[in-house]
DSSP file (Angstrom, degrees, kcal/mol; ACC not computed):
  #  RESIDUE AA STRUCTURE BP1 BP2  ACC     N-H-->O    O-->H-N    N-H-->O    O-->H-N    TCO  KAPPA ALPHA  PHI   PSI    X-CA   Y-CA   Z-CA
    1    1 A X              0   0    0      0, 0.0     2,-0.2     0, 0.0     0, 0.0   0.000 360.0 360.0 360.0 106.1    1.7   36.8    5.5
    2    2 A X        -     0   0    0      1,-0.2    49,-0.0     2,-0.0     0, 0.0  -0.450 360.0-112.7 -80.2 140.8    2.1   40.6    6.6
    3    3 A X        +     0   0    0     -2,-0.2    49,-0.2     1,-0.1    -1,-0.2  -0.286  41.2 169.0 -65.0 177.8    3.9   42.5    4.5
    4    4 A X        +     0   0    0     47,-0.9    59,-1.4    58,-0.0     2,-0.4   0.272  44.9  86.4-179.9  25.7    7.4   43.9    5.6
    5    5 A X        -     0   0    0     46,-0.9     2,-0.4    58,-0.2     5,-0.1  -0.890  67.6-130.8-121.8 155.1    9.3   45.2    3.5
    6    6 A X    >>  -     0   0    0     -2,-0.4     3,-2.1     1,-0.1     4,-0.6  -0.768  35.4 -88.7-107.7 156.7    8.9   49.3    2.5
    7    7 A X  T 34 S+     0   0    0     -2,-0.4    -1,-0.1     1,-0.3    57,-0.0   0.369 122.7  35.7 -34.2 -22.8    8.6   51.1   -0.5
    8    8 A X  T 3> S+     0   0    0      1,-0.1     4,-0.9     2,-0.1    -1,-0.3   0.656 104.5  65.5-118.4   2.5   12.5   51.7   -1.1
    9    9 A X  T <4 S+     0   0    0     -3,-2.1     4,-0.3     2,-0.2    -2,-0.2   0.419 115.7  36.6 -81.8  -9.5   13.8   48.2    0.2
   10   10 A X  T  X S+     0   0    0     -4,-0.6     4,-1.1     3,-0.1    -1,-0.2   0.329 107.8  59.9-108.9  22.3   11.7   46.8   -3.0
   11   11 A X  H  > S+     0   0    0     -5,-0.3     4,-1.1    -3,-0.3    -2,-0.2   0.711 112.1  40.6-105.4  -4.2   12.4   49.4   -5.1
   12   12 A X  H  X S+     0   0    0     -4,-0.9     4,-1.1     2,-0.2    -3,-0.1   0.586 111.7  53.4 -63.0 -29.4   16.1   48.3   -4.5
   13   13 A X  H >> S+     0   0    0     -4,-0.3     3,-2.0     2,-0.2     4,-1.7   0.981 113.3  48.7 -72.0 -54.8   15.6   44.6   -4.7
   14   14 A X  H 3X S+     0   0    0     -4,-1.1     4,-2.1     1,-0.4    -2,-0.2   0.840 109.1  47.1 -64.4 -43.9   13.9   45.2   -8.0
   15   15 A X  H 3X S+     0   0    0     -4,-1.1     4,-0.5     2,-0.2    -1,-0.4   0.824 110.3  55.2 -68.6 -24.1   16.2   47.2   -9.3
   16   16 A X  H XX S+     0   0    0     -3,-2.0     3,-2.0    -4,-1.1     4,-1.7   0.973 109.0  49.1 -38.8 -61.2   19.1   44.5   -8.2
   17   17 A X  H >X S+     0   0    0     -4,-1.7     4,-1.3     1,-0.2     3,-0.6   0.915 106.9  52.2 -57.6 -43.7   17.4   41.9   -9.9
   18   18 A X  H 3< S+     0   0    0     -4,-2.1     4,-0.3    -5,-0.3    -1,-0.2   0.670 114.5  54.6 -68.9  -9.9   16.9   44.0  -13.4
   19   19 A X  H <X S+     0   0    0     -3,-2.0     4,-0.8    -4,-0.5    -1,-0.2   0.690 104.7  41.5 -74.7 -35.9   20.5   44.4  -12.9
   20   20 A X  H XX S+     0   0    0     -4,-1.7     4,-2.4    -3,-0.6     3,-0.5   0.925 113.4  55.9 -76.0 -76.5   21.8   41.1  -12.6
   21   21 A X  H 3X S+     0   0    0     -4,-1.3     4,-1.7    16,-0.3    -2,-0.2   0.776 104.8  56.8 -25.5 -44.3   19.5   40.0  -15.5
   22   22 A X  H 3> S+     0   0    0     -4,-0.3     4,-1.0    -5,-0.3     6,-0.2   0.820 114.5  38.9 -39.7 -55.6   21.3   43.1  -17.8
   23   23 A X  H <X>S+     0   0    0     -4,-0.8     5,-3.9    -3,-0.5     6,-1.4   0.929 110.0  62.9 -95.0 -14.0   24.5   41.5  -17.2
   24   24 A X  H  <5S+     0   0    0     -4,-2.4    -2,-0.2     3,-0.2    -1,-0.2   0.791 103.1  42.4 -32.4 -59.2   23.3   38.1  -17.4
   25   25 A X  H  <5S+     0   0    0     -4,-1.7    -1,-0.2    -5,-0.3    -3,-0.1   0.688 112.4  47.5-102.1  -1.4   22.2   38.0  -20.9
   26   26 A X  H  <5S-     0   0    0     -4,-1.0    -1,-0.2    -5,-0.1    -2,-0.2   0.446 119.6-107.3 -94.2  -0.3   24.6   39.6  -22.6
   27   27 A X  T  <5S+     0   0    0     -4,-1.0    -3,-0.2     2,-0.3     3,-0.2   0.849  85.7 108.5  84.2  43.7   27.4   37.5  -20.7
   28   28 A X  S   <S+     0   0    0     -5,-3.9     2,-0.6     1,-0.3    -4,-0.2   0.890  78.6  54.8 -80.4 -43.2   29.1   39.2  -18.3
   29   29 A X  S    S+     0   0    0     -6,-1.4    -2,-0.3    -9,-0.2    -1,-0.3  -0.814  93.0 158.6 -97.3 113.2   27.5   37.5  -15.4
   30   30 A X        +     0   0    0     -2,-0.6     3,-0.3    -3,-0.2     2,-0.3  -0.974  23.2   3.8-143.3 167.1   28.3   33.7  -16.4
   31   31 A X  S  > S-     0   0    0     -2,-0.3     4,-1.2     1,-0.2     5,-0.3  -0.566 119.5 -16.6  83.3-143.6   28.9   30.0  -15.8
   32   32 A X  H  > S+     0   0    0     -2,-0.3     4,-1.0     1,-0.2    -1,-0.2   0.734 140.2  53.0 -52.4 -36.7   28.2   29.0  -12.2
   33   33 A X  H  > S+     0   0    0     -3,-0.3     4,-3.3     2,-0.2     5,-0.4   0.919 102.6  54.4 -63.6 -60.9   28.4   32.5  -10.8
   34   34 A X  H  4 S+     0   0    0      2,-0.2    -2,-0.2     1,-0.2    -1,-0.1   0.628 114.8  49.8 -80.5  -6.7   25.7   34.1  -13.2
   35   35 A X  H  X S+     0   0    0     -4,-1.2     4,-3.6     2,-0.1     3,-0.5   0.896 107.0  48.6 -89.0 -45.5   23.5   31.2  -11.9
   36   36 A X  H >X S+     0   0    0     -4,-1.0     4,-1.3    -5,-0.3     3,-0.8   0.916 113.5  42.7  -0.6 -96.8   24.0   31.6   -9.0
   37   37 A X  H 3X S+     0   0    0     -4,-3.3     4,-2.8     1,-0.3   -16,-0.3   0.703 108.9  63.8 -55.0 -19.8   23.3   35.5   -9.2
   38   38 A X  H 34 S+     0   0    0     -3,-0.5    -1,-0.3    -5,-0.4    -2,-0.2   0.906 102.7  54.4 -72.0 -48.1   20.2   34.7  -11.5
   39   39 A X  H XX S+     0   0    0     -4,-3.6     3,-1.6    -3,-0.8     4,-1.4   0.977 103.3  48.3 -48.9 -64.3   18.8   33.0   -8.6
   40   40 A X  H 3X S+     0   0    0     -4,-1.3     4,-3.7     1,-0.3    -1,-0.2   0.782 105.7  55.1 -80.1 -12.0   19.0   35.2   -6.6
   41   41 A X  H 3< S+     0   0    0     -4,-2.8    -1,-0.3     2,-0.2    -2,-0.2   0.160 108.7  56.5 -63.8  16.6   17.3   38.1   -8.9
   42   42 A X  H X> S+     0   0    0     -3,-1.6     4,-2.0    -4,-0.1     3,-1.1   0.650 111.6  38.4 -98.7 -75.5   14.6   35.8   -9.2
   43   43 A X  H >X S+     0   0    0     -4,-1.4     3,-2.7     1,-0.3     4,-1.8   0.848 119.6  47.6 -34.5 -83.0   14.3   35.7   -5.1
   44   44 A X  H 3X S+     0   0    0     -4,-3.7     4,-1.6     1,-0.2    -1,-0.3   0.813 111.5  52.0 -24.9 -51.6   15.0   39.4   -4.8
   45   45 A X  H <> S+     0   0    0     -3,-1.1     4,-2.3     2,-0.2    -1,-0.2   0.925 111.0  43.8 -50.6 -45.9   12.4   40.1   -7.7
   46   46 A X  H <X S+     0   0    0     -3,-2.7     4,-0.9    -4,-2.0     3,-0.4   0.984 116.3  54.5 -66.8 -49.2    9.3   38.0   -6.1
   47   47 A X  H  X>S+     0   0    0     -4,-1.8     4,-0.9     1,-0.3     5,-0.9   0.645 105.6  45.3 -72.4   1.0   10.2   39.5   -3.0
   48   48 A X  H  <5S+     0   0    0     -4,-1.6    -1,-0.3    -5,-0.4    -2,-0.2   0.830 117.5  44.8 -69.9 -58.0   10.1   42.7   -3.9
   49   49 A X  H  <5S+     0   0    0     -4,-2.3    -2,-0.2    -3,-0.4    -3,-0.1   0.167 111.5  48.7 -74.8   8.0    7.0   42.3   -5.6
   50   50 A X  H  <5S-     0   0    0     -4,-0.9    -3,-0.2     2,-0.3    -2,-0.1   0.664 103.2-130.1-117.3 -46.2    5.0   40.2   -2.8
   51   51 A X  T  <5S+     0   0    0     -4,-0.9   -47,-0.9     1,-0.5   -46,-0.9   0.764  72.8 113.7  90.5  35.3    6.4   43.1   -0.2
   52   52 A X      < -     0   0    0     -5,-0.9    -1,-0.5   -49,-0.2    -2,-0.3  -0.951  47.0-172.7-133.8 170.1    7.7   40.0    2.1
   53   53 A X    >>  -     0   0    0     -2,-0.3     3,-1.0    -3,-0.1     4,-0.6  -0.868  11.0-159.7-153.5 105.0   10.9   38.7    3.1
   54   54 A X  H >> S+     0   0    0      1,-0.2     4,-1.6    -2,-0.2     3,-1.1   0.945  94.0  52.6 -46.7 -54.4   11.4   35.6    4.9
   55   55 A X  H 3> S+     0   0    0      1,-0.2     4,-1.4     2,-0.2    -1,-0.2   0.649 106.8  52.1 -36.9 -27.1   14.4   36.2    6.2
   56   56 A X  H <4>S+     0   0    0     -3,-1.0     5,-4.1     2,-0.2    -1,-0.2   0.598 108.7  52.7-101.0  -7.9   13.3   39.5    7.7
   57   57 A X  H <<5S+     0   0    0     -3,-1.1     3,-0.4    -4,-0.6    -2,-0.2   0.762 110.0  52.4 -77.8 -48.4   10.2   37.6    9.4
   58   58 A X  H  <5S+     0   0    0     -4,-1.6    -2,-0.2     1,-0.2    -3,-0.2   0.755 117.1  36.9 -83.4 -31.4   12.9   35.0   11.0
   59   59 A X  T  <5S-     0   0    0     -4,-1.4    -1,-0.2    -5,-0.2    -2,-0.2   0.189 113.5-114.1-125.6  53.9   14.7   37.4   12.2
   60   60 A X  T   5 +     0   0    0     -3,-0.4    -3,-0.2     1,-0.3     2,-0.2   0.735  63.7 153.3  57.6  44.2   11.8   40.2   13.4
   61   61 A X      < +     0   0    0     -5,-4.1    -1,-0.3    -8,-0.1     2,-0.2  -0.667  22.5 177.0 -99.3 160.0   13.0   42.7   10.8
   62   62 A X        +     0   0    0     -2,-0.2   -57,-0.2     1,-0.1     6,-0.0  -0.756  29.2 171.5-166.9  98.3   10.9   45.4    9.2
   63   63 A X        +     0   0    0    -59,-1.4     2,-1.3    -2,-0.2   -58,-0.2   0.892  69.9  98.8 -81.5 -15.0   11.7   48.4    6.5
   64   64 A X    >   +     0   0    0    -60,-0.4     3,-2.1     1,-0.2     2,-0.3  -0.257  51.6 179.4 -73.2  80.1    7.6   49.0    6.4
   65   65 A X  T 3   +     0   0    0     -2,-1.3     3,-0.4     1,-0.3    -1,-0.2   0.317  61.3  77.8 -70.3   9.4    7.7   51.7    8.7
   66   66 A X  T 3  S+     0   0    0     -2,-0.3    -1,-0.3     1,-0.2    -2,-0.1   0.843  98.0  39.9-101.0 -37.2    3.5   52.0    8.4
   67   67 A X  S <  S+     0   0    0     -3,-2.1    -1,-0.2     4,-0.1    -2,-0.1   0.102  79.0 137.9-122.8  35.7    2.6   49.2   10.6
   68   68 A X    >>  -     0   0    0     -3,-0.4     4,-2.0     1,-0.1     3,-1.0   0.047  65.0-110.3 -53.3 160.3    5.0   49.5   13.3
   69   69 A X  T 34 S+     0   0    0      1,-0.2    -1,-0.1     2,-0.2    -3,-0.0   0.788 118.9  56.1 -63.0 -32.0    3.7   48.9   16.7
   70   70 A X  T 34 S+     0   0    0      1,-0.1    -1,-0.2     3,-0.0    -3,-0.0   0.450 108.1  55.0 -89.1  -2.9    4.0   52.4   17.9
   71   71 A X  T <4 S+     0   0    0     -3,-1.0    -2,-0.2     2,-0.1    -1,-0.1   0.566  80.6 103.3 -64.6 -38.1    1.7   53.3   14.7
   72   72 A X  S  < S-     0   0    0     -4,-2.0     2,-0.4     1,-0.1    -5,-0.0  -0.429  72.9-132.6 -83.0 133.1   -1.4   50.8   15.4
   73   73 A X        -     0   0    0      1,-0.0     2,-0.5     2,-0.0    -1,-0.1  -0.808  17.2-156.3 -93.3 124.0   -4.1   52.7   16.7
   74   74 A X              0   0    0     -2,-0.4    -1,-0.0     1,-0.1    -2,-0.0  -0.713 360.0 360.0-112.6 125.3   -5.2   50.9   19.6
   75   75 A X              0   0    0     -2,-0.5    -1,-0.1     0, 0.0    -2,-0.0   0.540 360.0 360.0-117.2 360.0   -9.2   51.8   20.5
């Protein structure tokens, strides 16, 4: 599993997710919606913190500008 996500595409997921949680527990974010959105600050959170994204894997996306192809030093 290669990483592929960069340094401010998880610092954005993470900060989504700590957001949705915030309105979450004090009940803004509720019923079916605020699970909903809980879910997916749990997704957003791992993936933020694993530095993958399936979705960006399926479709041959990449913010982790460090191990582009025109970076690897080929000997």
């Amino acid at each position: 599993m290669k990483k592929n996500l960069g340094q401010v595409d998880r610092a954005i997921r993470i900060m989504i997710a700590l957001m949705v949680v915030g309105l979450y527990i004090p009940g803004i974010l509720s019923g079916t919606f605020g699970i909903v959105m809980m879910i997916l600050a749990v997704i957003f959170a791992v993936t933020g913190m694993i530095s993958f994204c399936p979705i960006y894997y399926v479709f041959g996306l990449r913010s982790n500008k460090e191990l582009t192809p025109s970076r690897v030093k080929i000997d």
